[in-house]
ROSELUM-184499 format. One record per residue: residue number from 1; residue in three letters; x, y, z of N, C-alpha, C in turn. Coordinates in steps of 0.1 Angstrom, whole numbers, plus 2048, in hexadecimal, padded with zeros to 3 digits. Each point is the difference from the previous one (the first is absolute). Layout:
N
<site num="NUM" residu="ALA" n_c1="X" n_c2="Y" n_c3="Z" ca_c1="X" ca_c2="Y" ca_c3="Z" c_c1="X" c_c2="Y" c_c3="Z"/>
...
END
This chain:
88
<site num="1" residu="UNK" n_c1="6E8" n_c2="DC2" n_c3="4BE" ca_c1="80D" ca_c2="806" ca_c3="7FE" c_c1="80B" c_c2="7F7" c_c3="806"/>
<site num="2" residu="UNK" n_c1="7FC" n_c2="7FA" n_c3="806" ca_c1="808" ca_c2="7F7" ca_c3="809" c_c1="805" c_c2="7F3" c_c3="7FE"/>
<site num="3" residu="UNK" n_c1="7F6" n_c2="7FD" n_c3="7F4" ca_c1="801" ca_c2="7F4" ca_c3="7FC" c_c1="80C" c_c2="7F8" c_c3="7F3"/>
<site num="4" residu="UNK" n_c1="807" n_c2="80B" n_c3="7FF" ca_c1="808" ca_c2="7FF" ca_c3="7F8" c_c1="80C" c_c2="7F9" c_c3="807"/>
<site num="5" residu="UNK" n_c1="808" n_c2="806" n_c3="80C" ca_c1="806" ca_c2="7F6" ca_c3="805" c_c1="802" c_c2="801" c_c3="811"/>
<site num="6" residu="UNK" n_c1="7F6" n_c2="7F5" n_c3="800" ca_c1="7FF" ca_c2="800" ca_c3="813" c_c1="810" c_c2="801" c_c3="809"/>
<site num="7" residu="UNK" n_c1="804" n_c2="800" n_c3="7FC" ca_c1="80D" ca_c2="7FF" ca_c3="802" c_c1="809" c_c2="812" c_c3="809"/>
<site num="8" residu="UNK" n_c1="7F4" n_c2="808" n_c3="7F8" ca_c1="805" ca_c2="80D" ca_c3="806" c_c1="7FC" c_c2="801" c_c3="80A"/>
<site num="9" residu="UNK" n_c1="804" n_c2="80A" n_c3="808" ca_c1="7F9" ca_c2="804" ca_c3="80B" c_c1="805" c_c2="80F" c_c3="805"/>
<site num="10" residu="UNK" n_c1="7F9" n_c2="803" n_c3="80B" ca_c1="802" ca_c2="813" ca_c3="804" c_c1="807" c_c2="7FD" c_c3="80B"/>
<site num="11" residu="UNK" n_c1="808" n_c2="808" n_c3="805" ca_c1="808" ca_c2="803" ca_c3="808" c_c1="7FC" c_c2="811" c_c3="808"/>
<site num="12" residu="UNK" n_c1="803" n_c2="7FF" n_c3="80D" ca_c1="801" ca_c2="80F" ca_c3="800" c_c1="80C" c_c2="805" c_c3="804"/>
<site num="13" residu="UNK" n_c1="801" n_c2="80F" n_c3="7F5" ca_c1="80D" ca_c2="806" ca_c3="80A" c_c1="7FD" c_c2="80E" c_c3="803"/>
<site num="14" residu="UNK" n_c1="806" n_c2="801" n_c3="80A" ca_c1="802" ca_c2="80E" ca_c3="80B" c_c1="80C" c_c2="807" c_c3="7FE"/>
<site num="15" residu="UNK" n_c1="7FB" n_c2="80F" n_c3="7F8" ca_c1="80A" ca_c2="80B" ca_c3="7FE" c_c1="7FB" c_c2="809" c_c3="806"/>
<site num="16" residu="UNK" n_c1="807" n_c2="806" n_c3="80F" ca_c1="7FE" ca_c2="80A" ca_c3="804" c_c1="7F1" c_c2="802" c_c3="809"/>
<site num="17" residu="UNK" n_c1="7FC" n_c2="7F2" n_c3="803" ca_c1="7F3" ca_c2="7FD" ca_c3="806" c_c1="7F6" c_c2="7FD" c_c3="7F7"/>
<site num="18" residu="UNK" n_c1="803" n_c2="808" n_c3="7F6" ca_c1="7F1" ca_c2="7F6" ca_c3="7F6" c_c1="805" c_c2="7FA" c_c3="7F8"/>
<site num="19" residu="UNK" n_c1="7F3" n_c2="7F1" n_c3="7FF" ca_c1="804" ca_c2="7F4" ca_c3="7FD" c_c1="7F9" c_c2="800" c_c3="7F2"/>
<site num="20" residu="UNK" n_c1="801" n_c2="7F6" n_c3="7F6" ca_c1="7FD" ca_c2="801" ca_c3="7F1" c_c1="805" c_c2="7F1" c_c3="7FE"/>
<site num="21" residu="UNK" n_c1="7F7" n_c2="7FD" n_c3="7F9" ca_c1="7FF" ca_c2="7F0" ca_c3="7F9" c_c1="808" c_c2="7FE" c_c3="7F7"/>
<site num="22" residu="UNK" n_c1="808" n_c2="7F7" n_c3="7FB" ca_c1="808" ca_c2="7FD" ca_c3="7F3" c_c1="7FF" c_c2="7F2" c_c3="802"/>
<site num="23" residu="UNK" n_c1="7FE" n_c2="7FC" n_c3="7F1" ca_c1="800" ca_c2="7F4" ca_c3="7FC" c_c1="809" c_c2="7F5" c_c3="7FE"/>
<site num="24" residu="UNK" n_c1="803" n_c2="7F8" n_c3="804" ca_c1="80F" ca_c2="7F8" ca_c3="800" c_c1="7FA" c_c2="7F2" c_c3="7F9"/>
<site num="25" residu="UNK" n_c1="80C" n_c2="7F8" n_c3="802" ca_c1="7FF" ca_c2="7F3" ca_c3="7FB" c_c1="809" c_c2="7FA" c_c3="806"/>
<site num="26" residu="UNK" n_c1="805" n_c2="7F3" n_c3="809" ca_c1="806" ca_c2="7F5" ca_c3="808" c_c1="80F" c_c2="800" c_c3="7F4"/>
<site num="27" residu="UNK" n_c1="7FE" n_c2="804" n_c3="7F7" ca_c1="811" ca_c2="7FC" ca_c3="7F9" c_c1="805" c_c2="80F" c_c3="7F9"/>
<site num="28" residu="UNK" n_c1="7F9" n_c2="806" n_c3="806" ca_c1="802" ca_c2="814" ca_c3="7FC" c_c1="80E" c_c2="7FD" c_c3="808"/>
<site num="29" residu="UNK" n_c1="809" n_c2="80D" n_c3="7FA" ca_c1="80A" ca_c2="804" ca_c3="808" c_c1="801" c_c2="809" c_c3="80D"/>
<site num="30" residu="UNK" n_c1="801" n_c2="7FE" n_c3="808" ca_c1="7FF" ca_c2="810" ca_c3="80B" c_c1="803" c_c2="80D" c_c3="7F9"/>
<site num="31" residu="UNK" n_c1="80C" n_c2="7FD" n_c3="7F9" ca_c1="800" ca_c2="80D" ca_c3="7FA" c_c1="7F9" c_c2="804" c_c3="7F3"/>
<site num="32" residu="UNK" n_c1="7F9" n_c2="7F6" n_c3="7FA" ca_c1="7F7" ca_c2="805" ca_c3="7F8" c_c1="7F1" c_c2="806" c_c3="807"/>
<site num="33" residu="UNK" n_c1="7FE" n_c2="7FA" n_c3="80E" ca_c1="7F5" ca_c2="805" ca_c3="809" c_c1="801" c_c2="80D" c_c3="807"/>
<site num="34" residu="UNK" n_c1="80F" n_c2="804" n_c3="801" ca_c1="805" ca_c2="80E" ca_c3="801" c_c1="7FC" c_c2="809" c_c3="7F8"/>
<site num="35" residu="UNK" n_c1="804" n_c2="7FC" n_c3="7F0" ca_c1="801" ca_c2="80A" ca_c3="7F9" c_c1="7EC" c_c2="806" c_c3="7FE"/>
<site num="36" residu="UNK" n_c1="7FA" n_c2="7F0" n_c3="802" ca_c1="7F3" ca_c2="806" ca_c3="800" c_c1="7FA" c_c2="807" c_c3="80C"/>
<site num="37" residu="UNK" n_c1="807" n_c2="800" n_c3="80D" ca_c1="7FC" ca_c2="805" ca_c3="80A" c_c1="803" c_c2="811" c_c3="802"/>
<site num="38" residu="UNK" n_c1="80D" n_c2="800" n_c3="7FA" ca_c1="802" ca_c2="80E" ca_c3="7FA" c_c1="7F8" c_c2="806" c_c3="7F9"/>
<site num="39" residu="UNK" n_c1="7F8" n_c2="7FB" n_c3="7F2" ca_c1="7FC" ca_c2="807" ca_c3="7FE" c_c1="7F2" c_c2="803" c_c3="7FD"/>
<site num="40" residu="UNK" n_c1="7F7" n_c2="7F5" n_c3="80C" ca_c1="7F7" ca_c2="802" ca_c3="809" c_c1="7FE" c_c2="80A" c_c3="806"/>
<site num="41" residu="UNK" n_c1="80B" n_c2="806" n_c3="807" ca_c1="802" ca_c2="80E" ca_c3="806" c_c1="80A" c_c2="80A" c_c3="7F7"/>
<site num="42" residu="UNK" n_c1="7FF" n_c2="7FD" n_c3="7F7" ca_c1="805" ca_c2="80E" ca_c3="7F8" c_c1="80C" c_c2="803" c_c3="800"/>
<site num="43" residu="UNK" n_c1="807" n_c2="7F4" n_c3="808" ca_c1="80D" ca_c2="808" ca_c3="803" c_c1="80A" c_c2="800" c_c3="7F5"/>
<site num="44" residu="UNK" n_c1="808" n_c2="80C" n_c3="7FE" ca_c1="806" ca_c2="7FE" ca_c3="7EC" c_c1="810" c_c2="804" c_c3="808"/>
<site num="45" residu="UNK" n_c1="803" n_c2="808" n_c3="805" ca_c1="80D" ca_c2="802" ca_c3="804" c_c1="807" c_c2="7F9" c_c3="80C"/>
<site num="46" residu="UNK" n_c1="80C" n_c2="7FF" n_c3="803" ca_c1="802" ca_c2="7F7" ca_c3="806" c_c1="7FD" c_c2="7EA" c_c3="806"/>
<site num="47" residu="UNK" n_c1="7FF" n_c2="7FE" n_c3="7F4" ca_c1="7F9" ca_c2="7F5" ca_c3="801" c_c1="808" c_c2="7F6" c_c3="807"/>
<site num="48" residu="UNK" n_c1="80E" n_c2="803" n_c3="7F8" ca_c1="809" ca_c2="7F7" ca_c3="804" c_c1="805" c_c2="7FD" c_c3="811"/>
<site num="49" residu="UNK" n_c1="7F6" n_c2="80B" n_c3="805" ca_c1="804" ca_c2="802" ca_c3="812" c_c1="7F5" c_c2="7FA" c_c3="806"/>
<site num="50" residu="UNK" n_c1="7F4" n_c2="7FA" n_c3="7FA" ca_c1="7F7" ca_c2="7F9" ca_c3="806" c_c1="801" c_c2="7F1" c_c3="802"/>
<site num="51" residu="UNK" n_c1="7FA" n_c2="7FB" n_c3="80A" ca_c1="801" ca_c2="7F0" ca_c3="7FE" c_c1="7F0" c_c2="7FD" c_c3="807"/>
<site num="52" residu="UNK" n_c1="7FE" n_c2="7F4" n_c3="800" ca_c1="7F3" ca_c2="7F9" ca_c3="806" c_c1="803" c_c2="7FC" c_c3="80F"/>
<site num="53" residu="UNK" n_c1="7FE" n_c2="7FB" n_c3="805" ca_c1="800" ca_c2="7FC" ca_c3="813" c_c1="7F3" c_c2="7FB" c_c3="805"/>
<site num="54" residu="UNK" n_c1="7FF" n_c2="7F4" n_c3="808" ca_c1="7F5" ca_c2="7FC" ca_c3="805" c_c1="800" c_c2="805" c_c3="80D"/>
<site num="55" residu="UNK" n_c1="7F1" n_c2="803" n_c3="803" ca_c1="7FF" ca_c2="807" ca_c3="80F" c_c1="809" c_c2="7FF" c_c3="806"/>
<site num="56" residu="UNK" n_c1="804" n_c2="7F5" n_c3="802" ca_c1="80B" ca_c2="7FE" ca_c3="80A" c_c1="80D" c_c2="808" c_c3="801"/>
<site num="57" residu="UNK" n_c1="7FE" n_c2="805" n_c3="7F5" ca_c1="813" ca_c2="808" ca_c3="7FA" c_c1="806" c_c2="7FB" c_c3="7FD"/>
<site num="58" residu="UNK" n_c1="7FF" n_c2="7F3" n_c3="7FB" ca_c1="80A" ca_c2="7FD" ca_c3="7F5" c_c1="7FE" c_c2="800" c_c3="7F1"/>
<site num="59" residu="UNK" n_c1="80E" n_c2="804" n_c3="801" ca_c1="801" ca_c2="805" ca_c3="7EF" c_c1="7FC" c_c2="7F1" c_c3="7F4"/>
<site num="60" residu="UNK" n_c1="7FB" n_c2="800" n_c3="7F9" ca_c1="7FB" ca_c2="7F8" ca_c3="7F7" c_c1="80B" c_c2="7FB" c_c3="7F6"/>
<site num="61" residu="UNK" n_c1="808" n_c2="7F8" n_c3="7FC" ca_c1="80C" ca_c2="7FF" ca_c3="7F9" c_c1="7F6" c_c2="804" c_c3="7F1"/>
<site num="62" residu="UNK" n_c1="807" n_c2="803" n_c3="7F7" ca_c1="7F6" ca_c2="808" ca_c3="7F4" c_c1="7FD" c_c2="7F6" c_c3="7F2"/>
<site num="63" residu="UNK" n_c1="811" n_c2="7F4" n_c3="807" ca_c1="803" ca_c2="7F3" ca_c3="7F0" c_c1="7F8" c_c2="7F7" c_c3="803"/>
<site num="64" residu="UNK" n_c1="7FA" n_c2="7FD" n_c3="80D" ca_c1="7F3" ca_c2="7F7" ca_c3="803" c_c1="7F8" c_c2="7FF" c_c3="7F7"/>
<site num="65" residu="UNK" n_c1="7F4" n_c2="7F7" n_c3="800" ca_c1="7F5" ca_c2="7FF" ca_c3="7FC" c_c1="7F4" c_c2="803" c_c3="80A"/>
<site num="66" residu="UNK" n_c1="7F9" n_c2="805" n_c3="7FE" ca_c1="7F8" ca_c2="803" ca_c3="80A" c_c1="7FA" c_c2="7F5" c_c3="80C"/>
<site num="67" residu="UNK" n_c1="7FD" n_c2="7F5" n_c3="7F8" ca_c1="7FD" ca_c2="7ED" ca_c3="806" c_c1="80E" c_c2="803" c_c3="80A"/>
<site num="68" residu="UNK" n_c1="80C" n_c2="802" n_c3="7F9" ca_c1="80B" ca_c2="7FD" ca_c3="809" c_c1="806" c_c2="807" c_c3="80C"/>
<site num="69" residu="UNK" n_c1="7F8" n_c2="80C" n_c3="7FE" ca_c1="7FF" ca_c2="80D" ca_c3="809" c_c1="7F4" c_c2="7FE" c_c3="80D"/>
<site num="70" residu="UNK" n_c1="7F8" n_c2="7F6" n_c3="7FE" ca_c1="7FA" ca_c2="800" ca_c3="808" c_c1="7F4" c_c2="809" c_c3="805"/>
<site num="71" residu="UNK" n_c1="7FF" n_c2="807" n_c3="7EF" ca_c1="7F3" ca_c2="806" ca_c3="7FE" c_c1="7F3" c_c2="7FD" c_c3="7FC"/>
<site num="72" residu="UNK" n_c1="7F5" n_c2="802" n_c3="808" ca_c1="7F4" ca_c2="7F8" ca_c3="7FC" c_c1="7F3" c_c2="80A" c_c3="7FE"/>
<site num="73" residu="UNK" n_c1="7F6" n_c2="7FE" n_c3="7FB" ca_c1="7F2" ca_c2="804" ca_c3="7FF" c_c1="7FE" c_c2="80B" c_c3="811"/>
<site num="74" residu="UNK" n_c1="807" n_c2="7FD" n_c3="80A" ca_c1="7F8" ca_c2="80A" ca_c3="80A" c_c1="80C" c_c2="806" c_c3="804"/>
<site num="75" residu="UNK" n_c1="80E" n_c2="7FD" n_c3="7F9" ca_c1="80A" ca_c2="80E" ca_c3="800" c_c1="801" c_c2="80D" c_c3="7FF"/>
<site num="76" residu="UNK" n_c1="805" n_c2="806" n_c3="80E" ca_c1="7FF" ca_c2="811" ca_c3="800" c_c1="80E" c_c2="801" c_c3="800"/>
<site num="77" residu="UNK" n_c1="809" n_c2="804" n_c3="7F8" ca_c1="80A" ca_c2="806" ca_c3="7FA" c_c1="7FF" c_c2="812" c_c3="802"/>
<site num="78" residu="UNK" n_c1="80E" n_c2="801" n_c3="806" ca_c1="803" ca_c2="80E" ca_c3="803" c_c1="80E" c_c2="804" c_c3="7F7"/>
<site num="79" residu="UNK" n_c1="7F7" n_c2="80D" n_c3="7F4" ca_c1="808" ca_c2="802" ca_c3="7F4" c_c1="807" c_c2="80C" c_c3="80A"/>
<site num="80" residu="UNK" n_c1="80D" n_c2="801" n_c3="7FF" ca_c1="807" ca_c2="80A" ca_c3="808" c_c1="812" c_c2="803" c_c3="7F8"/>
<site num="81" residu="UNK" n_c1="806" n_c2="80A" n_c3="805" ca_c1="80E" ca_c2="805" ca_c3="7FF" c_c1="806" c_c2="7F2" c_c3="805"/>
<site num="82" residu="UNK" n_c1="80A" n_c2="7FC" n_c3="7F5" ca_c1="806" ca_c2="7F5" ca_c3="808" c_c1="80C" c_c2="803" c_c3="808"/>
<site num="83" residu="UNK" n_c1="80C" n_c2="7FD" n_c3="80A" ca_c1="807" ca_c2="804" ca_c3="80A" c_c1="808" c_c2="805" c_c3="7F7"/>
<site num="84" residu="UNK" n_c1="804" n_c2="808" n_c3="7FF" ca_c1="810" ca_c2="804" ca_c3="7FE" c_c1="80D" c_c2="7F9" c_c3="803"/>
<site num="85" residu="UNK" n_c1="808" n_c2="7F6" n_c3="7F9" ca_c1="808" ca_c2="7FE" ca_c3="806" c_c1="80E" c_c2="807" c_c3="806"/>
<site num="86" residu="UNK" n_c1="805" n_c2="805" n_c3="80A" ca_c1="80D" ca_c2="805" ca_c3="805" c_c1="809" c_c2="7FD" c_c3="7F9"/>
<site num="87" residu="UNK" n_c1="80C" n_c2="80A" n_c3="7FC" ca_c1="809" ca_c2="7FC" ca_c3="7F6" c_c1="80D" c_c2="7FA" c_c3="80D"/>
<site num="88" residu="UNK" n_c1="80B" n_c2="7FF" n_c3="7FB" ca_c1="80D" ca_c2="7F9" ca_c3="805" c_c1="802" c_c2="80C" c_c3="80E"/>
END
């Protein structure tokens, strides 16, 4: 199954403590790895308020490539509510 293109690889992300595999690829978009992380966990409303974050807490920029994000094969990504920005 794998053999089609080595090139993919799994990632893990953590919604709400449990973790689940999604498949990526080094030239995927973050936010195409969002949209699949979403809906790894089911989530259908509010999508637009989610974002990705590496353990660390930082927010993932989404127009990245994942190679350029600095995401790799033993990545744990934390899918979460992104900040709210404060108005004026």
């Amino acid at each position: 199954m794998t053999t089609a293109t080595a090139t993919q690889f799994e990632v893990t992300i953590v919604y709400n403590g449990l973790p689940k595999p999604v498949t990526t690829n080094p030239h995927q978009a973050v936010q195409a790895l969002l949209q699949q992380a979403l809906n790894a966990f089911e989530i259908h409303q509010g999508r637009e308020n989610f974002a990705l974050f590496t353990e660390a807490g930082q927010l993932l920029d989404p127009n990245l490539s994942v190679k350029d994000a600095g995401i790799s094969p033993e990545s744990r990504l934390l899918l979460r509510p992104r900040q709210v920005s404060g108005g004026a």
